[in-house]
N, C-alpha and C positions, 0 to 999 in steps of 0.2 A: 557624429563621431562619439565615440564610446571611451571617457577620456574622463578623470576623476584628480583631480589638478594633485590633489596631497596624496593619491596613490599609486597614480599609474595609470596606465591602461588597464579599462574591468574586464570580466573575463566574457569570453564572446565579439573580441573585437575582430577585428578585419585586418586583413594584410594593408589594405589601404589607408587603414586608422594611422598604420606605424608608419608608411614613407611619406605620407601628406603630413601627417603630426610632427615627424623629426621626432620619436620617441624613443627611440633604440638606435644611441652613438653611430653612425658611421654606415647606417643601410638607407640608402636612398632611394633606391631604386626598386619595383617591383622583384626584380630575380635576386636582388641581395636578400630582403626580408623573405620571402617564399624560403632561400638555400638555409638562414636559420631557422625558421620554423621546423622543417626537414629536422635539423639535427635535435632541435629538443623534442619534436616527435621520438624520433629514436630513443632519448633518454628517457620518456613517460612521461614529460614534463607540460606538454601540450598535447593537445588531439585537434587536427583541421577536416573542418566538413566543405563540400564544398555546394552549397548553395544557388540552387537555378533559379534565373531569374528571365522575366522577358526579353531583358539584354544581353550582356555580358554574364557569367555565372560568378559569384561572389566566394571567397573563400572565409567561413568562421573559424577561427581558433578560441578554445575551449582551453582553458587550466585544469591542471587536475587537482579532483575536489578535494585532495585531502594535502596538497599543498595549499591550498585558500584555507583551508580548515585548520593547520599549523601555523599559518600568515596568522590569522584572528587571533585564537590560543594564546600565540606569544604576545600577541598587541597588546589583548585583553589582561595578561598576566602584568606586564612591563605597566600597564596603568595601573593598577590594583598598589603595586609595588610602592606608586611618588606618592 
């Protein structure tokens, strides 16, 4: 699982990361977490790949690099600051 206790889920996890994890309030289920992904697709906020595999095909969800890259930025700044 792809799971960073002090930040979240890192970017490249799995839909299954989030409903096994319990990481995102209130979706439990595979078609809950899949219908948000959907909409922050729509917003630019994520992009899902979907991943073939011998089994089942997996789906990655990706952040987009320039919200990780404003995530840091501010982190980086807000320490700098104490």
């Amino acid at each position: 699982m792809k799971f960073n206790y002090t930040r979240g889920l890192l970017n490249g996890f799995s839909l299954r990361d989030v409903y096994h994890g319990k990481h995102w309030s209130r979706l439990n289920t595979p078609d809950q977490v899949s219908s948000a992904v959907r909409v922050l697709e729509e917003f630019g906020w994520v992009r899902s790949e979907i991943i073939k595999t011998p089994g089942r095909n997996s789906v990655k969800v990706s952040i987009h690099p320039q919200l990780l890259n404003d995530k840091f930025k501010e982190r980086g700044m807000n320490e700098k600051t104490k």
